[in-house]
DSSP file (Angstrom, degrees, kcal/mol; ACC not computed):
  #  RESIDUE AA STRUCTURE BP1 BP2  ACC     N-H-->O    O-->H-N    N-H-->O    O-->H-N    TCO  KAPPA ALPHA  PHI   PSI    X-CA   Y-CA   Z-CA
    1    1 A X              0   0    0      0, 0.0     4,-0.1     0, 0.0     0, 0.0   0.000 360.0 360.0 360.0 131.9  -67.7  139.9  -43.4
    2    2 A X        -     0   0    0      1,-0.1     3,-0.1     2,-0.1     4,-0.0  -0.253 360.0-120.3 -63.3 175.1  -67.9  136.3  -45.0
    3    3 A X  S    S+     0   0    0      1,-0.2     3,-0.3    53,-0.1    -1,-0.1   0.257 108.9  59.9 -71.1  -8.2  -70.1  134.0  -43.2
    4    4 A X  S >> S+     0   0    0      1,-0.1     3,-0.9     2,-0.1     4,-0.5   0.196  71.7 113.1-111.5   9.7  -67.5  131.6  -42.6
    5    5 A X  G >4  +     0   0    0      1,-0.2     3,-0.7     2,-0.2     4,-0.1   0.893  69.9  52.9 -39.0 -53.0  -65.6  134.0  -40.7
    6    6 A X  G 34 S+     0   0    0      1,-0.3    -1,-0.2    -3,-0.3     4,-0.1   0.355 119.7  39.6 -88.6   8.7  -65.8  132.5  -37.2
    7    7 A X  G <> S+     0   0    0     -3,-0.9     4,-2.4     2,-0.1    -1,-0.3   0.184  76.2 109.1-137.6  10.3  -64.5  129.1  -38.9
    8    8 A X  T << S+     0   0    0     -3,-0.7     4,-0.2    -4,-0.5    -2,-0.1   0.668  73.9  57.6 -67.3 -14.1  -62.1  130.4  -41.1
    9    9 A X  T >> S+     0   0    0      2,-0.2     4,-2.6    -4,-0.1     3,-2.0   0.915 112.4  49.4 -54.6 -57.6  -59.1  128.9  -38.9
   10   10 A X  H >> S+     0   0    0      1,-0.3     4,-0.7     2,-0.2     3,-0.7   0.876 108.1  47.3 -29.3 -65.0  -60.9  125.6  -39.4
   11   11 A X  H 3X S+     0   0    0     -4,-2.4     4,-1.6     1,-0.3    -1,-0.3   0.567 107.3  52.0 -87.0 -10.1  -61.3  125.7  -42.5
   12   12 A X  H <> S+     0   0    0     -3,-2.0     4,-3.4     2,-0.2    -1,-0.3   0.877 107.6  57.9 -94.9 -41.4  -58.0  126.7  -43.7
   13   13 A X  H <X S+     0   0    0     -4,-2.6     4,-1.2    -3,-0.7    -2,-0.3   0.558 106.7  44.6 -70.7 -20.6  -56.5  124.1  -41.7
   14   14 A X  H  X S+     0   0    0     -4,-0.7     4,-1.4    -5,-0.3    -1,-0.3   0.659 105.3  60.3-116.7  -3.1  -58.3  121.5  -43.3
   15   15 A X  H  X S+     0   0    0     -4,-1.6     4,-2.0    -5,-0.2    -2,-0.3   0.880 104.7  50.9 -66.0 -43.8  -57.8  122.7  -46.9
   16   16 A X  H  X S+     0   0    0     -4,-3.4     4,-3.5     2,-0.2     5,-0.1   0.892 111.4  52.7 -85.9 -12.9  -53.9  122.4  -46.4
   17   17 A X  H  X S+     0   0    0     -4,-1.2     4,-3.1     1,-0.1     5,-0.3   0.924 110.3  42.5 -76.7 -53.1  -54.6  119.0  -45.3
   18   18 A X  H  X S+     0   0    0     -4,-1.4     4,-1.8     1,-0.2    -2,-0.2   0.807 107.4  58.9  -5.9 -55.0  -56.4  118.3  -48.0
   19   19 A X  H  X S+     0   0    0     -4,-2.0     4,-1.7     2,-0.2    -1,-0.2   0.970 107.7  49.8 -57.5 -61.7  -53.7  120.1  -50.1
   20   20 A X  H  X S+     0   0    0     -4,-3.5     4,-0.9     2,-0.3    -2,-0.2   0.835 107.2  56.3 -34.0 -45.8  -51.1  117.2  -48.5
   21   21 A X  H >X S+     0   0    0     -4,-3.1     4,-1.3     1,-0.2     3,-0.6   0.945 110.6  42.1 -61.7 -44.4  -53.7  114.4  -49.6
   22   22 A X  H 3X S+     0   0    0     -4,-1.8     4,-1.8    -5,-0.3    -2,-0.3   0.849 113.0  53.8 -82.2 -39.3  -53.5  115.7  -53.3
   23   23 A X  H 3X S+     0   0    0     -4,-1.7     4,-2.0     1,-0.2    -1,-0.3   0.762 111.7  46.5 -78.3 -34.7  -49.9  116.0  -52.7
   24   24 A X  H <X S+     0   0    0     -4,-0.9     4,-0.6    -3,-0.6    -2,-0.2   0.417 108.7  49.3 -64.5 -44.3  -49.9  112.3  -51.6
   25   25 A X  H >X>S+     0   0    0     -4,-1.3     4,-2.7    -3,-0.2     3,-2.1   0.868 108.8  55.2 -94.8 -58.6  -51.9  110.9  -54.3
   26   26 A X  H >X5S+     0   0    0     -4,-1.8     3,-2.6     1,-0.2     4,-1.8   0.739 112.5  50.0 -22.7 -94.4  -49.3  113.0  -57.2
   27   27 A X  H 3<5S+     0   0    0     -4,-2.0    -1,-0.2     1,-0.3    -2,-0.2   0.552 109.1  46.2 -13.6 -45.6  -46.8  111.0  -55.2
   28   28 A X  H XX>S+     0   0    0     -3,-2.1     3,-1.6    -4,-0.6     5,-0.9   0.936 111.9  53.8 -65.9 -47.8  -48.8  107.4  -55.6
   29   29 A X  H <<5S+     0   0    0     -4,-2.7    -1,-0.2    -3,-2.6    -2,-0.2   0.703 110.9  44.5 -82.9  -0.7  -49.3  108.1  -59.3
   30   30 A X  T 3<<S+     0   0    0     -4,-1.8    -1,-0.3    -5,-0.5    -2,-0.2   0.486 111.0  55.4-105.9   4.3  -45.5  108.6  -59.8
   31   31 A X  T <45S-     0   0    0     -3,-1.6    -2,-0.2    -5,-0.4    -3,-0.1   0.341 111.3-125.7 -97.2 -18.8  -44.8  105.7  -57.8
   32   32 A X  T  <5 +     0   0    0     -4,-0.8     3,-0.2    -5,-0.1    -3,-0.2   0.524  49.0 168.4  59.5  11.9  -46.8  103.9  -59.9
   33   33 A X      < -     0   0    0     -5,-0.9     2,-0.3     1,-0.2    -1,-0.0   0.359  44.9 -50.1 -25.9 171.1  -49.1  102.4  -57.0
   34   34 A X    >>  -     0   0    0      1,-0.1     3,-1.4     2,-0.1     4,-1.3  -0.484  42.3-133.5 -60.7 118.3  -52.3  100.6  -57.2
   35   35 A X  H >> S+     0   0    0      1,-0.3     4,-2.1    -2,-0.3     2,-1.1   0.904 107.3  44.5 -22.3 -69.2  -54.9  102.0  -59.3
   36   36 A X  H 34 S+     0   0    0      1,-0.3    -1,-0.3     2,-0.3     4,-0.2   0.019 110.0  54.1 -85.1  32.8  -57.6  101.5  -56.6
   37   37 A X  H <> S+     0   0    0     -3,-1.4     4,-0.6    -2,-1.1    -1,-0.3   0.373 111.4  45.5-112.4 -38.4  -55.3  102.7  -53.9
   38   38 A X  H <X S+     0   0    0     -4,-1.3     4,-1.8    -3,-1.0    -2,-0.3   0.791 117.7  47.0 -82.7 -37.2  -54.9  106.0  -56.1
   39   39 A X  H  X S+     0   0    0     -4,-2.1     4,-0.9     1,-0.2    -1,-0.2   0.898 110.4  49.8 -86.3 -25.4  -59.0  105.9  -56.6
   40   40 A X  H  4 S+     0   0    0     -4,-0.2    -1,-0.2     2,-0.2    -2,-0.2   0.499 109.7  49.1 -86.2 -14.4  -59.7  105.4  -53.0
   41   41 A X  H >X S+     0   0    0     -4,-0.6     4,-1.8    -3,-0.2     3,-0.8   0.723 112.2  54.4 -92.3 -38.0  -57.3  108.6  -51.7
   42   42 A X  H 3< S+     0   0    0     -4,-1.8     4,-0.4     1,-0.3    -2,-0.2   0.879 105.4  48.6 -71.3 -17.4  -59.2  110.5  -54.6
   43   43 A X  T 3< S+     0   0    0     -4,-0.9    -1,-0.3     1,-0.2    -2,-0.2   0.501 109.2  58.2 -81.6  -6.0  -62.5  109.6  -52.9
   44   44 A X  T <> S+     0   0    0     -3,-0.8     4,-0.9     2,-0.1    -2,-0.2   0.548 109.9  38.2 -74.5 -29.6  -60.8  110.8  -49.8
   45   45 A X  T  < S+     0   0    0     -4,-1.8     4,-0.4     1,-0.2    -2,-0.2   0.486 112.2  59.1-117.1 -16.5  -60.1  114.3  -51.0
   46   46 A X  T  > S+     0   0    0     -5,-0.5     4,-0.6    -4,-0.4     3,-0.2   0.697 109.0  40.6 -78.5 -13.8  -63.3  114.5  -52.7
   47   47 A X  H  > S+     0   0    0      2,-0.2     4,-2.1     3,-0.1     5,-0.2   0.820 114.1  58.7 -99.3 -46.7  -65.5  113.9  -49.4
   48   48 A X  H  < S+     0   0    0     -4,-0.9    -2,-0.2     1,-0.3   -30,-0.1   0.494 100.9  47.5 -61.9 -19.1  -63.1  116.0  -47.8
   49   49 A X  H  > S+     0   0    0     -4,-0.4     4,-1.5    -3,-0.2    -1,-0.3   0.550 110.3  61.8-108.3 -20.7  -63.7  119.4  -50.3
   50   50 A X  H  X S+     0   0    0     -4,-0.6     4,-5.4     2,-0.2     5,-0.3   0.920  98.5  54.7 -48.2 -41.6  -67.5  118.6  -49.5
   51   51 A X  H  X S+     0   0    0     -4,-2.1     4,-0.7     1,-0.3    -1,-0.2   0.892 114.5  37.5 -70.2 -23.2  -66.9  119.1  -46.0
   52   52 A X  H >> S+     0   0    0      2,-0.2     4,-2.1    -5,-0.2     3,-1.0   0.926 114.8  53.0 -88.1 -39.3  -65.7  122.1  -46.6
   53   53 A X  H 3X S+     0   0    0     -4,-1.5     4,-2.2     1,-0.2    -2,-0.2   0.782 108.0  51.2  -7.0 -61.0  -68.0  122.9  -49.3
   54   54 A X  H 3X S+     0   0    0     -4,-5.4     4,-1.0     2,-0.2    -1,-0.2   0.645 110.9  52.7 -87.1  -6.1  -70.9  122.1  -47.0
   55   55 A X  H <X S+     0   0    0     -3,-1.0     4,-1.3    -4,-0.7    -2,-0.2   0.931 106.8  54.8 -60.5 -61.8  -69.2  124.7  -44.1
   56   56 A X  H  X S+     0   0    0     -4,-2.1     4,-1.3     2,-0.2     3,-0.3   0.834 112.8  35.5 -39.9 -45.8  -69.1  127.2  -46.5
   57   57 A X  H >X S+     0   0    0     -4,-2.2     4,-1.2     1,-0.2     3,-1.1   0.977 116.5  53.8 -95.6 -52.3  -72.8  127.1  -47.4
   58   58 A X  H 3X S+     0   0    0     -4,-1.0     4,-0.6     1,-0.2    -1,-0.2   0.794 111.8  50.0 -17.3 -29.7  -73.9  126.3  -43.5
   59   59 A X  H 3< S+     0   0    0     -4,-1.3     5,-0.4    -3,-0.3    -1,-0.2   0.914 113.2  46.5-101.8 -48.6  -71.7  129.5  -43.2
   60   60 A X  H <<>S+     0   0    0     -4,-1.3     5,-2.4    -3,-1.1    -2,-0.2   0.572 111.5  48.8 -41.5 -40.0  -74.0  131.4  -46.2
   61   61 A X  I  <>S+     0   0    0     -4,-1.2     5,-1.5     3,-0.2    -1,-0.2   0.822 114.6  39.3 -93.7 -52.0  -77.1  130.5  -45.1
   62   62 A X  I  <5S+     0   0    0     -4,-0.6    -2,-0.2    -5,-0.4    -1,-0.2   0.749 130.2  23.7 -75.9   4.2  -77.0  131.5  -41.6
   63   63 A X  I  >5S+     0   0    0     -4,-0.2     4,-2.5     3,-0.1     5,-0.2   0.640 132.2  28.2-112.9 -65.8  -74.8  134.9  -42.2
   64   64 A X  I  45S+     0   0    0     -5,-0.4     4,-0.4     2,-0.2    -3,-0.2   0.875 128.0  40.2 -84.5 -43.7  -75.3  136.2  -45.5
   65   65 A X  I  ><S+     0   0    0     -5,-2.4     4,-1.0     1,-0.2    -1,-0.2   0.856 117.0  48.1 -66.8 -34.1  -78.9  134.7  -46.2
   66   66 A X  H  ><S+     0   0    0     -5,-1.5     4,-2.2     2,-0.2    -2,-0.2   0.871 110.6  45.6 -79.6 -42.4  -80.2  135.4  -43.0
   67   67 A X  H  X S+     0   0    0     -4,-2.5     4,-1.3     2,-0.2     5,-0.3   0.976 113.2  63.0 -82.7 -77.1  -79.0  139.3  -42.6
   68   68 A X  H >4>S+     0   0    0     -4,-0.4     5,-0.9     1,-0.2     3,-0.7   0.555 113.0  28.6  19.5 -84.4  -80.5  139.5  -46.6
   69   69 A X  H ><5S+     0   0    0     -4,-1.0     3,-2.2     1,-0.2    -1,-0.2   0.959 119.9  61.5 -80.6 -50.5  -84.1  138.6  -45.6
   70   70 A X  H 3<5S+     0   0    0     -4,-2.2    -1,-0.2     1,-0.3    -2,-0.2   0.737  98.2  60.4 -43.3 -33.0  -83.5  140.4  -41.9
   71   71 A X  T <<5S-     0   0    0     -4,-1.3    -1,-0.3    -3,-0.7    -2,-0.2   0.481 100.5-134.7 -48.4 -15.4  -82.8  143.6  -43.6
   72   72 A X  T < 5 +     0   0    0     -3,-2.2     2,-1.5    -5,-0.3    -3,-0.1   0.693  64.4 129.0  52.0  19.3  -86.0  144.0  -45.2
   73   73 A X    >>< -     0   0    0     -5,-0.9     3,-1.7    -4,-0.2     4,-0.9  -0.708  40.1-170.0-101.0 110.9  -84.4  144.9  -48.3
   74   74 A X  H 3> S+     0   0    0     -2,-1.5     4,-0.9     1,-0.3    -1,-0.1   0.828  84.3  59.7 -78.6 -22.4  -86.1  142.6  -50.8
   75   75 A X  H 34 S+     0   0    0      2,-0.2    -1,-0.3     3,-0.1    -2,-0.1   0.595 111.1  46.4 -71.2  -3.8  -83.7  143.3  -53.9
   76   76 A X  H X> S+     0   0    0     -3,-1.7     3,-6.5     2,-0.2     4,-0.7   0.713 115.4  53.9-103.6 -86.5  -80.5  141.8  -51.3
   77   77 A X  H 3< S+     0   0    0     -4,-0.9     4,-0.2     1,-0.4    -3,-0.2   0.499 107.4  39.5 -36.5 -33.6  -82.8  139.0  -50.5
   78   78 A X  T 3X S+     0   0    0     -4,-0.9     4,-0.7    -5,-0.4    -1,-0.4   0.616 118.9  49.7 -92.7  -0.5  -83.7  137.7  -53.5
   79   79 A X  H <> S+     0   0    0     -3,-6.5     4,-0.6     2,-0.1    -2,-0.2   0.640 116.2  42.9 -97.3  -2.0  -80.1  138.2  -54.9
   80   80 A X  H  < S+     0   0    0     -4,-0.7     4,-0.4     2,-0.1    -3,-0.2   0.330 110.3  55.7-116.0  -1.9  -78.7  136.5  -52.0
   81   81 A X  H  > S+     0   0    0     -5,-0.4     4,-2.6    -4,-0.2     5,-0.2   0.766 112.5  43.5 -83.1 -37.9  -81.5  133.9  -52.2
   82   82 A X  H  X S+     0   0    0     -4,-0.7     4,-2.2     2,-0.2     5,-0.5   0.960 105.7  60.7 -64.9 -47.4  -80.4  132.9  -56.1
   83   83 A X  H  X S+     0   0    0     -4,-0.6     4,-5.2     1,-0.3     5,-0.4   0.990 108.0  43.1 -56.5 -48.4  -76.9  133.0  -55.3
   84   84 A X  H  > S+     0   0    0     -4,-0.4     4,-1.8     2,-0.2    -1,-0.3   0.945 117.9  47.4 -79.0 -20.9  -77.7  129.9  -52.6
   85   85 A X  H  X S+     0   0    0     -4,-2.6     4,-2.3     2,-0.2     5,-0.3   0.981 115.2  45.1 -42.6 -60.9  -80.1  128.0  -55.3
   86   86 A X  H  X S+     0   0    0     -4,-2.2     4,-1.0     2,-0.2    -2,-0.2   0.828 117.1  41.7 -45.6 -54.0  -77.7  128.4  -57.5
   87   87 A X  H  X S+     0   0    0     -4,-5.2     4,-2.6    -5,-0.5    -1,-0.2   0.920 110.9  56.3 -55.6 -53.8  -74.8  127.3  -55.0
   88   88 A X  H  X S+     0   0    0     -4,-1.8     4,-1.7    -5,-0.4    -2,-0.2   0.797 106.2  54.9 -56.4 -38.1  -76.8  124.5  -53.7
   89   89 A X  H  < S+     0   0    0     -4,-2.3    -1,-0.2     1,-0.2    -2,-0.2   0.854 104.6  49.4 -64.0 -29.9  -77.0  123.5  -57.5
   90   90 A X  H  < S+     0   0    0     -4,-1.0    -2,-0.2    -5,-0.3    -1,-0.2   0.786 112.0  55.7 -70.8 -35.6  -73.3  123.4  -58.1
   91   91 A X  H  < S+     0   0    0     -4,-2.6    -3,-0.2     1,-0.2    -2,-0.2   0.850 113.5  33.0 -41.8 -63.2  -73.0  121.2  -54.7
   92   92 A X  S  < S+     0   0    0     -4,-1.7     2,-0.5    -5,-0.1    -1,-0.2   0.112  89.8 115.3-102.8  11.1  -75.0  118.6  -55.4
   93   93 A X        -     0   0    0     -3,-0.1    -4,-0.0     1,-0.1    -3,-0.0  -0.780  47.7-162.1 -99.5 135.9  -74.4  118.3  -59.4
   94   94 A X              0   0    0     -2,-0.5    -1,-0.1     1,-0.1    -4,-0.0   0.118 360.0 360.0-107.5   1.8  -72.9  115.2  -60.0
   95   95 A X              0   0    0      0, 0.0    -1,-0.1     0, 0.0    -2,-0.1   0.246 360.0 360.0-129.3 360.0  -71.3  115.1  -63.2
């Protein structure tokens, strides 16, 4: 069972807004709207797949990372310890 289980309504619900925003901004750029209107909705839907981004690994650490190391099984725990370094890198890399 993911770790994001018990928030998986949530989260679904704020990916299809999300999905609307992107739908929204298509719309602006065929509209031919303001360039910074168009950059400021995409800094809106970018903040917005962080929050979900940063559920998902809140969701990781405390399900999948924690029953890992609780297990005592040290080969799950250190593969479920890379995968969130690893995640954590992908998060926070910036270009």
């Amino acid at each position: 069972m993911p770790g994001y289980s018990n928030d998986k309504a949530g989260l679904v619900k704020r990916l299809h807004r999300i999905e609307g925003q992107v739908r929204g901004i298509e719309k602006m750029v065929d509209e031919d709207r303001y360039c910074i209107d168009i950059l400021t909705q995409i800094a809106a839907v970018k903040t917005a797949l962080e929050q979900v981004g940063a559920k998902l690994l809140e969701g990781h650490v405390n399900h999948c990372v924690r029953d890992a190391i609780a297990s005592g099984d040290e080969g799950d725990a250190a593969e479920k310890t890379t995968e969130l370094l690893e995640a954590v890198q992908r998060f926070v890399k910036t270009s």
